[in-house]
DOGUKOL-648872 format. One line per field, with one value per atom (N, C-alpha, C): residue number from 0; residue in one letter; x, y, z. Coordinates in steps of 0.2 Angstrom, whole numbers. Layout:
n c(NUM,...)
res c(A,...)
px c(X,...)
py c(Y,...)
pz c(Z,...)
END
This chain:
n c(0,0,0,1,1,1,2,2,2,3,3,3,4,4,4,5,5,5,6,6,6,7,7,7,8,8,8,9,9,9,10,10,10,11,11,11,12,12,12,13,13,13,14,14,14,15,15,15,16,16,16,17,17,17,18,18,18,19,19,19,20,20,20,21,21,21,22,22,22,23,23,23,24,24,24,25,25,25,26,26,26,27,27,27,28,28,28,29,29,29,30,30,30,31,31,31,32,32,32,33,33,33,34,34,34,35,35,35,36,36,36,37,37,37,38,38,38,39,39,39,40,40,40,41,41,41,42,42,42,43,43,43,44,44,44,45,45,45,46,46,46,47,47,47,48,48,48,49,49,49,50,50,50,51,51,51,52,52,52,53,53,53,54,54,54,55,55,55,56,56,56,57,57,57,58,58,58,59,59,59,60,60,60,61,61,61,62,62,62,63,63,63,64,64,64,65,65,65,66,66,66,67,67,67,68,68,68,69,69,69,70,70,70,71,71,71,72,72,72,73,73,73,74,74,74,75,75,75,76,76,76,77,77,77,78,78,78,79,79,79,80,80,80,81,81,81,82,82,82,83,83,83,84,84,84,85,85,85,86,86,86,87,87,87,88,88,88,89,89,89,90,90,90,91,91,91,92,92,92,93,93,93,94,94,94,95,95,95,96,96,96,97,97,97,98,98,98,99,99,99,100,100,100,101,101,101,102,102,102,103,103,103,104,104,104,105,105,105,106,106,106,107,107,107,108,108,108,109,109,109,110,110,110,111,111,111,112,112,112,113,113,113,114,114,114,115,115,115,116,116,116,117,117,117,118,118,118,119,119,119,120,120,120,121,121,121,122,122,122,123,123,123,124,124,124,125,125,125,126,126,126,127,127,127,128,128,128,129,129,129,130,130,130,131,131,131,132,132,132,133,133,133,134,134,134,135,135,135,136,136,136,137,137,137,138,138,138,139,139,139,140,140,140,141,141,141,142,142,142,143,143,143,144,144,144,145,145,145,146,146,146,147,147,147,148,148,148,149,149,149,150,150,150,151,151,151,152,152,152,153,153,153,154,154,154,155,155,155,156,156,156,157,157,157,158,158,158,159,159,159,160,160,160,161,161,161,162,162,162,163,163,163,164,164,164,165,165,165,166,166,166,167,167,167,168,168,168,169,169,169,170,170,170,171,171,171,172,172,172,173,173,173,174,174,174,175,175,175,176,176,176,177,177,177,178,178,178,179,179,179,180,180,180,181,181,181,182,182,182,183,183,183,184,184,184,185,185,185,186,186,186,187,187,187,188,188,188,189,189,189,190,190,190,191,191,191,192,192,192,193,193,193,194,194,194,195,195,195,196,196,196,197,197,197,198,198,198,199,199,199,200,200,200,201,201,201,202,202,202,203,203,203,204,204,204,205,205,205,206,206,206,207,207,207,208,208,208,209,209,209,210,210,210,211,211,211,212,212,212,213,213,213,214,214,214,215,215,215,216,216,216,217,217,217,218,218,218,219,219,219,220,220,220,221,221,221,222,222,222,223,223,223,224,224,224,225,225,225,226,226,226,227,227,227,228,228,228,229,229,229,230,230,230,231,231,231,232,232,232,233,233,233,234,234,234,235,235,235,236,236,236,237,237,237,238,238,238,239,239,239,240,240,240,241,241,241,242,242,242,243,243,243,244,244,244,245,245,245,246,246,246,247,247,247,248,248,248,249,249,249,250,250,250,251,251,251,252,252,252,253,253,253,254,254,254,255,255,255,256,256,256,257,257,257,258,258,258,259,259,259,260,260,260,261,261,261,262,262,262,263,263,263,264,264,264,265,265,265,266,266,266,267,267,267,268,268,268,269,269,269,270,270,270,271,271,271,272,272,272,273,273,273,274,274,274,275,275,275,276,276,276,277,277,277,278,278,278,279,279,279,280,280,280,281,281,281,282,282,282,283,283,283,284,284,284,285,285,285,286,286,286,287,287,287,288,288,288,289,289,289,290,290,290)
res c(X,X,X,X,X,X,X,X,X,X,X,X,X,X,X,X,X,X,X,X,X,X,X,X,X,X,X,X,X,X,X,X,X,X,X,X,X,X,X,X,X,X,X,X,X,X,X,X,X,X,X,X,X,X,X,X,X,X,X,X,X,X,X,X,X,X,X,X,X,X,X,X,X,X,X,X,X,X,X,X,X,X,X,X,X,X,X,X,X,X,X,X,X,X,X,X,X,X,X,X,X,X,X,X,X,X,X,X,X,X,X,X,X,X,X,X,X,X,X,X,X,X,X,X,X,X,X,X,X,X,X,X,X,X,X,X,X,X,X,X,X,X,X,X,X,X,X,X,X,X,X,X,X,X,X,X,X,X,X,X,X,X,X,X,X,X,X,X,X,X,X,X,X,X,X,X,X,X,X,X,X,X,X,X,X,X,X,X,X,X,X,X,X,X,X,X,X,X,X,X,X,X,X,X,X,X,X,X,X,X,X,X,X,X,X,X,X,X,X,X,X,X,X,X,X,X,X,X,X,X,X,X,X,X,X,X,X,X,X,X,X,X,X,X,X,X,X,X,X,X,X,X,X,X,X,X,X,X,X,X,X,X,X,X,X,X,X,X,X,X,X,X,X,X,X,X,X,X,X,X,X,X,X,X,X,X,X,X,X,X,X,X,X,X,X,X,X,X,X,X,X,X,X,X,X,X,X,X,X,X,X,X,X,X,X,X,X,X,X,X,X,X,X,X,X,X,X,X,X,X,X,X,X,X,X,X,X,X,X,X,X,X,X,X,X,X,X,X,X,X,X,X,X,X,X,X,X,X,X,X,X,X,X,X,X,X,X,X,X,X,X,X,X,X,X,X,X,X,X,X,X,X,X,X,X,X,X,X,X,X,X,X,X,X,X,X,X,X,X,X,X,X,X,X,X,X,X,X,X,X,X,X,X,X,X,X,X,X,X,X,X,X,X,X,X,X,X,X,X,X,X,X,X,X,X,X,X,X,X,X,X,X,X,X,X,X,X,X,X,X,X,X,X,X,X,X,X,X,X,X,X,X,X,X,X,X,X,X,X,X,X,X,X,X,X,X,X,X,X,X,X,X,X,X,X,X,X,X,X,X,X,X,X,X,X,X,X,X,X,X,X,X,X,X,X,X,X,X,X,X,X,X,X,X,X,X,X,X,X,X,X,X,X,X,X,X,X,X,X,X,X,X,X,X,X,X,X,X,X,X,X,X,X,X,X,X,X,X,X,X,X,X,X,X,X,X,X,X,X,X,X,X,X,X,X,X,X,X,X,X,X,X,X,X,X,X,X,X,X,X,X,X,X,X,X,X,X,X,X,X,X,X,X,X,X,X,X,X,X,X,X,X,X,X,X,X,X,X,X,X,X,X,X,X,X,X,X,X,X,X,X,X,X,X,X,X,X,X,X,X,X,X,X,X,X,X,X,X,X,X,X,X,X,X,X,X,X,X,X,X,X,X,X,X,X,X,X,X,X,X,X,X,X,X,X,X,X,X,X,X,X,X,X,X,X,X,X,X,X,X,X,X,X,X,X,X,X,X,X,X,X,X,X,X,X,X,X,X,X,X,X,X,X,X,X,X,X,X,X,X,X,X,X,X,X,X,X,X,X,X,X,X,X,X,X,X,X,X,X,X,X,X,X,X,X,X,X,X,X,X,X,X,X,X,X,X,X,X,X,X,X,X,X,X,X,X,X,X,X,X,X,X,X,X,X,X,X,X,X,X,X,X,X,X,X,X,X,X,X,X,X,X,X,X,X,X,X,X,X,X,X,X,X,X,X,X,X,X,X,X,X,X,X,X,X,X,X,X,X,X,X,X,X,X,X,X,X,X,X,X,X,X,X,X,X,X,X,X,X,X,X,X,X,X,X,X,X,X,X,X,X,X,X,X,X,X,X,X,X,X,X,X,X,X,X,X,X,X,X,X,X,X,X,X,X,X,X,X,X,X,X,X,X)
px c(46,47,53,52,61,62,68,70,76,76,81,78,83,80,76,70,66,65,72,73,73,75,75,68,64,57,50,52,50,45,41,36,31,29,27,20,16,11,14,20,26,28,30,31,28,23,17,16,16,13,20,26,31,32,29,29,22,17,11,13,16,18,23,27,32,29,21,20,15,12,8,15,20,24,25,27,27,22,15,10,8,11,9,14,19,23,21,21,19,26,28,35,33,25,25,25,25,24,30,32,40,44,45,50,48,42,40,38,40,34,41,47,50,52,50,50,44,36,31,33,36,39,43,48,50,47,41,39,33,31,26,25,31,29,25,26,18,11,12,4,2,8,3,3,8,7,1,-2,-5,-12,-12,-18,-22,-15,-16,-17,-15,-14,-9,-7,-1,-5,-5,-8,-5,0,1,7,12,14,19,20,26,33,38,43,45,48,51,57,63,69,73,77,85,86,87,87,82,76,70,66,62,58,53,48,41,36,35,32,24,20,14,9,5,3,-7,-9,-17,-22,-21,-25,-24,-25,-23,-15,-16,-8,-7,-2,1,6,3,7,9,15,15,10,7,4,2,7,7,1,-4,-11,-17,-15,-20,-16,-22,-18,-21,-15,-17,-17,-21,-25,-19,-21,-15,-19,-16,-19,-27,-25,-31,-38,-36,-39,-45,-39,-40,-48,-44,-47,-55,-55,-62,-67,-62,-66,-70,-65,-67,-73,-72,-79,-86,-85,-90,-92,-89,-88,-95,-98,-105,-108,-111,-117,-114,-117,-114,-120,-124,-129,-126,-120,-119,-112,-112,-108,-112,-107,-107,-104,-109,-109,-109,-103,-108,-112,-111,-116,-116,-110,-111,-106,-106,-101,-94,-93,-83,-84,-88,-85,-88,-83,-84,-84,-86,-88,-85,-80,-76,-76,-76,-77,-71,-66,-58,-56,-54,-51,-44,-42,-35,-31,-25,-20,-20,-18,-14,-8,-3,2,7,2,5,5,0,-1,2,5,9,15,19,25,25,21,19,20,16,13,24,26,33,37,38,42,39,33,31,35,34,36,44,47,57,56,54,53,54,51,50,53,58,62,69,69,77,75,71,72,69,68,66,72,78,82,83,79,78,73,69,64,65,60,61,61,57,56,65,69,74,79,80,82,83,75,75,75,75,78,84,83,89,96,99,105,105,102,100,95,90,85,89,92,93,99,105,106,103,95,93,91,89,85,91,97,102,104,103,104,99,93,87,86,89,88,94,99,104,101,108,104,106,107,105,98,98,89,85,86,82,82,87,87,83,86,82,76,72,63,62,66,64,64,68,68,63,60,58,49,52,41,42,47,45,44,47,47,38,35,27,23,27,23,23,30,31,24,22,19,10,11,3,4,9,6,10,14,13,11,9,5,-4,-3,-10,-11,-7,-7,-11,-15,-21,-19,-18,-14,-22,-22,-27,-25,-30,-29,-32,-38,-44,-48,-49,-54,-60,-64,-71,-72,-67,-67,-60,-57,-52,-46,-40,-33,-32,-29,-25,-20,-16,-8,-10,-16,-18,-18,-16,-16,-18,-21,-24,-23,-22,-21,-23,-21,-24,-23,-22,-20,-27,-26,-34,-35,-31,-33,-37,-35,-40,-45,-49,-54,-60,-62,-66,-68,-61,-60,-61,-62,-60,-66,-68,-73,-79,-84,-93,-92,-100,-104,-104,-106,-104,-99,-95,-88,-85,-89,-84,-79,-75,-69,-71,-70,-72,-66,-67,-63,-66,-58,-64,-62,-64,-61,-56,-58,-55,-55,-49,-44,-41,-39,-33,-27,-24,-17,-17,-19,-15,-9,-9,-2,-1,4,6,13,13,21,22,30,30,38,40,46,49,55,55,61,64,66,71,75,82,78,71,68,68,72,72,64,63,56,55,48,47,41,39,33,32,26,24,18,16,13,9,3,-1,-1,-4,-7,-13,-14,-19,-27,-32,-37,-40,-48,-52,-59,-60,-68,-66,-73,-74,-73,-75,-77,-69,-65,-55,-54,-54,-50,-53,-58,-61,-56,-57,-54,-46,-43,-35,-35,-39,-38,-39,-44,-44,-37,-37,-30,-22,-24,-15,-14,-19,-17,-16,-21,-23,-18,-14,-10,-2,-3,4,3,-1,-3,-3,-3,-4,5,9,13,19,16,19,19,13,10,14,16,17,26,27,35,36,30,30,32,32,33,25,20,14,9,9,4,-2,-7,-14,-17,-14,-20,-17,-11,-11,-13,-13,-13,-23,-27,-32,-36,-30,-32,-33,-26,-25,-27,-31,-36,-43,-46,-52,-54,-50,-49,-56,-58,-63,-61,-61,-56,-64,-68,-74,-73,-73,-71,-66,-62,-55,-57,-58,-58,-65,-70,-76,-73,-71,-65,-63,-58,-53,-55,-61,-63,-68,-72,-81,-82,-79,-77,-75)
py c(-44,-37,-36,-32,-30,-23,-23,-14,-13,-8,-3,3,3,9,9,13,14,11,10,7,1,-2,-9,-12,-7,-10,-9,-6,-4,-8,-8,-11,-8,-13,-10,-5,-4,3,7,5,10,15,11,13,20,16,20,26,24,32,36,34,39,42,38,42,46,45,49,56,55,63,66,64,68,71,66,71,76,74,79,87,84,92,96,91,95,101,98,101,107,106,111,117,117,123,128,128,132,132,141,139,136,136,137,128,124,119,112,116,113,111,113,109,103,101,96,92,93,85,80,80,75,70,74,72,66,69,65,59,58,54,51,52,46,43,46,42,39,41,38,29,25,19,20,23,21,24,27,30,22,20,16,10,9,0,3,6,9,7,10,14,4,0,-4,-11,-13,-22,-23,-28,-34,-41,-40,-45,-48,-50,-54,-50,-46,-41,-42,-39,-41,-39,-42,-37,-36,-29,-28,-26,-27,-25,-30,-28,-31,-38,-42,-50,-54,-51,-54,-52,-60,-60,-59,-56,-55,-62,-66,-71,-71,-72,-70,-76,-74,-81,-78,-84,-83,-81,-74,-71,-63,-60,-53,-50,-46,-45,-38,-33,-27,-25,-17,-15,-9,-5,3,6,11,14,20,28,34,36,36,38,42,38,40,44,48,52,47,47,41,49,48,53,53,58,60,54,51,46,49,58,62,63,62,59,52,49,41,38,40,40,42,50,53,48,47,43,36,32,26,27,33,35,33,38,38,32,26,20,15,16,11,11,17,18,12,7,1,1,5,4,5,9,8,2,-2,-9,-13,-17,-22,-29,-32,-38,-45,-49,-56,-60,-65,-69,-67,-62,-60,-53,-52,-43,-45,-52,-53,-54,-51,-54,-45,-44,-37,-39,-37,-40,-33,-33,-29,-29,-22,-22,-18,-24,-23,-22,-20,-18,-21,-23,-29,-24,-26,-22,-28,-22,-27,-29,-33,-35,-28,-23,-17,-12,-10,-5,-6,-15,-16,-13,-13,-12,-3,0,8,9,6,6,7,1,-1,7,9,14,21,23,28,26,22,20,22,17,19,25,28,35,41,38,41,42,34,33,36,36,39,47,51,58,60,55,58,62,61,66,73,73,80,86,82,85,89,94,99,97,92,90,85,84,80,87,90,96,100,100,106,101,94,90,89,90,89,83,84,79,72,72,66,61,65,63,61,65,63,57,58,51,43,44,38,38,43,42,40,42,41,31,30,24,18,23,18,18,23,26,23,18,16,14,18,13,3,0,-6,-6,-3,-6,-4,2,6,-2,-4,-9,-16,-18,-22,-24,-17,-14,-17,-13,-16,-22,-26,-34,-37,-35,-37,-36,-31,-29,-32,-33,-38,-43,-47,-53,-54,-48,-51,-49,-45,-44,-50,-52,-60,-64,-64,-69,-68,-60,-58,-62,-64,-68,-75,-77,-84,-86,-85,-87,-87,-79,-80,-73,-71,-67,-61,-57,-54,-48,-42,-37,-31,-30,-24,-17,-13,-8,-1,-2,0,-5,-1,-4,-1,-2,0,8,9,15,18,16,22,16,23,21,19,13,13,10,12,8,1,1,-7,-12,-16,-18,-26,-30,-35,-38,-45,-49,-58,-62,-70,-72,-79,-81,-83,-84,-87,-92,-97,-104,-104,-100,-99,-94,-93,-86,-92,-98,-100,-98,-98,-95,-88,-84,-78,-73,-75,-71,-75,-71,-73,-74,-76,-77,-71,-66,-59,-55,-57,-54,-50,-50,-46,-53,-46,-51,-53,-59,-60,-59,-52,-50,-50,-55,-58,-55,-49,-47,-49,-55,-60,-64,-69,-68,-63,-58,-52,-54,-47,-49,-42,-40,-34,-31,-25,-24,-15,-14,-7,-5,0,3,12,12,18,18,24,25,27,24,24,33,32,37,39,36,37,35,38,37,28,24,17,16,12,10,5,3,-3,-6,-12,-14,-21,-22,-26,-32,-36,-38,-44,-45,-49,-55,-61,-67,-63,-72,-69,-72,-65,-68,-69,-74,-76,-74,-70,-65,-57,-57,-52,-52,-56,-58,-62,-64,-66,-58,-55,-49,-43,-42,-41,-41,-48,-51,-49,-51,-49,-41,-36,-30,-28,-31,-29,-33,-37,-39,-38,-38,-39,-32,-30,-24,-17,-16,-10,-8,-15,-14,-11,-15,-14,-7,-4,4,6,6,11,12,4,5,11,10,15,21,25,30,32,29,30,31,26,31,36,40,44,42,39,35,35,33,35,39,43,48,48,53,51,49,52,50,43,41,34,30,31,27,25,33,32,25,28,22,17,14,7,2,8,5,5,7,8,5,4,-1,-6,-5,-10,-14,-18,-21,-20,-20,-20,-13,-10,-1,-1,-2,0,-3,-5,-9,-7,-3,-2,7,7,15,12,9,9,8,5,1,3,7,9,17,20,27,32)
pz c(76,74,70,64,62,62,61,62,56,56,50,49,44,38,37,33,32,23,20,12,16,21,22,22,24,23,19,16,8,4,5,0,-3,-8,-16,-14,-6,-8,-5,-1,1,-3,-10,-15,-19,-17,-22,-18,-12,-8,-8,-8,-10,-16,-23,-28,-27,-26,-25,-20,-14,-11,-17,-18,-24,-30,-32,-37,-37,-29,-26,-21,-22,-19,-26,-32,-38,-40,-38,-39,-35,-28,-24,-25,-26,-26,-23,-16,-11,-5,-4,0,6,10,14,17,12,11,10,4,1,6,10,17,22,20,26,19,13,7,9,9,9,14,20,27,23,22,23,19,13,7,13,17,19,25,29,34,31,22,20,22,24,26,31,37,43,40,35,34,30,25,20,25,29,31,34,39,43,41,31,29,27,23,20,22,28,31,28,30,25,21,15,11,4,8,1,-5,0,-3,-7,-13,-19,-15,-15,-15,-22,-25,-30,-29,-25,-23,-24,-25,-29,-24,-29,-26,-24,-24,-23,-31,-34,-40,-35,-40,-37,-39,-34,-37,-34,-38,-38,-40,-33,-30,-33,-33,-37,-30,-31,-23,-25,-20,-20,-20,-24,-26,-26,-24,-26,-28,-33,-36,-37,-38,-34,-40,-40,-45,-43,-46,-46,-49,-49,-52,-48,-40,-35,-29,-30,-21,-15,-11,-5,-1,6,9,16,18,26,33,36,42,45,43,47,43,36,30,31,32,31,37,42,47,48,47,44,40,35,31,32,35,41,43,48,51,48,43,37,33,34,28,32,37,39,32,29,25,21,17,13,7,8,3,-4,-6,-11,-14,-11,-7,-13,-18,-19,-15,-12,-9,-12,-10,-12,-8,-5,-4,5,8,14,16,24,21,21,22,22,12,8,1,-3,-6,-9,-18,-22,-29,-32,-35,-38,-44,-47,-56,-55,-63,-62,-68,-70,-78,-77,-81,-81,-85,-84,-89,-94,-102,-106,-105,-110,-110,-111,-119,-119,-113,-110,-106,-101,-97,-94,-94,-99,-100,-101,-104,-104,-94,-94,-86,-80,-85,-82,-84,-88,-92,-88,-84,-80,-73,-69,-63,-64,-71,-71,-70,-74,-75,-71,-66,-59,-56,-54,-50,-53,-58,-63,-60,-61,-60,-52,-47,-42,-37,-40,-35,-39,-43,-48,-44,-40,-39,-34,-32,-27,-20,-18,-12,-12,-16,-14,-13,-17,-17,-10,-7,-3,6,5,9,15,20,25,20,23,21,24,32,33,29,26,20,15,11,5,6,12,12,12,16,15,9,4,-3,-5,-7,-11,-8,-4,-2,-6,-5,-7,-16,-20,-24,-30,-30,-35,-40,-45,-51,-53,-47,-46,-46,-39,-39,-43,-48,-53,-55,-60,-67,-60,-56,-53,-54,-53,-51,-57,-64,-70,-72,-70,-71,-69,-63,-60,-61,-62,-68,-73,-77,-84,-83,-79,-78,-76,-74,-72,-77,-83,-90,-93,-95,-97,-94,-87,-86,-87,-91,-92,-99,-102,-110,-111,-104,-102,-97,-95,-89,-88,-91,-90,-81,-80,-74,-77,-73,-74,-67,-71,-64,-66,-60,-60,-61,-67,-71,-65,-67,-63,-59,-55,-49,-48,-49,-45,-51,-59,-62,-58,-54,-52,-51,-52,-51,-45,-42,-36,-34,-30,-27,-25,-25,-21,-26,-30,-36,-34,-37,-37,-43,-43,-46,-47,-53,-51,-57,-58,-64,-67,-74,-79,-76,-76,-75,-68,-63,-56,-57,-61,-63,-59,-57,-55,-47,-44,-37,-37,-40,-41,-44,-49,-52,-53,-50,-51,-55,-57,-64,-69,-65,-68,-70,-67,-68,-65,-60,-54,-50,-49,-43,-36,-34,-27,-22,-18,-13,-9,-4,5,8,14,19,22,27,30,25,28,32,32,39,38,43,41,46,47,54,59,57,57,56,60,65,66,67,62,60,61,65,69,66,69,69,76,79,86,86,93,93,90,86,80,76,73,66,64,66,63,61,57,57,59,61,65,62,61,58,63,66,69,68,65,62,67,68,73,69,72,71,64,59,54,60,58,59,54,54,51,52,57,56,62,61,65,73,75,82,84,79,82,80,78,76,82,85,90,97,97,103,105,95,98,97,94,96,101,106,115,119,116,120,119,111,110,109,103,98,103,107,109,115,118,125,122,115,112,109,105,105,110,116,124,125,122,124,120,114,110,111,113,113,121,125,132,130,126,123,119,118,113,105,102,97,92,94,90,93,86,86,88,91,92,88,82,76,72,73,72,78,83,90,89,88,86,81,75,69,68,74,74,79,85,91,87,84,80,74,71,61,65,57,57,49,48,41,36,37,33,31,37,34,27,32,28,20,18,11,8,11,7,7,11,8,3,2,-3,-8,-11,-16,-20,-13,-15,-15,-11,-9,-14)
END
């Protein structure tokens, strides 16, 4: 388990879901509202570790190159609203019907129609994200922010790490027109912070005869993230399973005791404590992808 800051453990749908509250506070301008969007923006890491698994995640932060392996890949992308735990969850509920579920050859393989980026649209794409990051202490939610807040944002927010981020996305533009690296536009027709990717030369692993993407449920990796009593963040991350019936097993014995434990130091909420005792990985991803 690690612990810090909240910036210390920052990942790229972290990302995404912190730009996504900000440009969803812009839009609300509602007083009755404006004082709780930047609180949700900095605890937005337990909703997304929460909403998302751990799979293969990019870092994009200062001293770390994003190297991008021929498999499932993310990327931050301000275009989709990601949903409240209370959201998420509801929806979970609702994700059995599968009828309109592209399948492959069984339920652990989902067959995705993916729209790639270009080389251009990549770097348009890079120029919206800066963009974001440069003018997010302008915005009303940083503005109307406690000072405990905005110290963590200003912490998180240098312009190191701005030009950082940017090197650090060109460098995976470079590899869309030497490499051959193939990052996802659209998924399934829609925008999302889940961003997928894989190199040409592997397109045999990877996409059918038709041209969808082959995404395998399993293997996953458990993951549950809280903030303890002095806000630290916490991220806790299980053994990888490989089906249903091991993921089963260690949510009766590992996952659920270690949730009771949280929930008994007041540290997770019901409706995460609910989330993370009930996930079904099948759900989770015919939400994300087909929903």
């Amino acid at each position: 388990m690690n612990s810090g800051y909240f910036t210390d453990h920052i990942s790229d749908e972290t990302l995404a879901t912190l730009i996504d509250e900000t440009l969803k506070f812009e839009k609300a301008k509602r007083s009755k509202q404006s004082k709780l969007y930047l609180a949700q923006i900095i605890a937005a890491v337990a909703t997304v570790v929460l909403v998302v698994g751990l799979i293969n995640l990019f870092s994009i932060f200062p001293g770390n190159e994003i190297e991008i392996e021929p498999d499932y890949g993310l990327f931050p992308n301000a275009k989709i609203n990601m949903p409240s735990i209370s959201d998420f969850t509801d929806i979970i509920k609702e994700a059995k019907d599968y009828s309109h579920v592209r399948f492959g050859s069984s339920k652990n393989i989902l067959l995705l129609d993916i729209e790639w980026f270009t080389y251009e649209e990549f770097l348009e794409y890079i120029e919206e994200q800066i963009d974001f990051l440069n003018n997010i202490k302008n915005s009303d939610a940083y503005m109307q922010a406690s000072d405990k807040e905005k110290e963590r944002v200003d912490k998180w927010f240098t312009p190191e790490y701005i030009e950082e981020t940017r090197k650090n996305y060109e460098k995976n533009a470079n590899k869309i027109v030497k490499n051959g690296l193939c990052v996802s536009k659209n998924i399934n027709g829609k925008y999302l912070p889940f961003h997928i990717s894989y190199f040409k030369q592997d397109s045999y692993k990877y996409i059918d005869p038709d041209g969808y993407f082959i995404f395998k449920v399993y293997p996953y990796i458990p993951n549950v993230s809280y903030y303890d009593e002095n806000y630290e963040c916490y991220t806790k991350e299980f053994i990888k399973v490989y089906d249903k019936e091991e993921y089963e097993n260690l949510l009766k014995k590992i996952i659920i005791p270690y949730c009771d434990n949280l929930a008994e130091r007041g540290v997770l909420s019901q409706e995460a404590y609910d989330y993370y005792t009930t996930l079904d990985p099948l759900d989770l991803y015919v939400n994300r992808y087909f929903n």
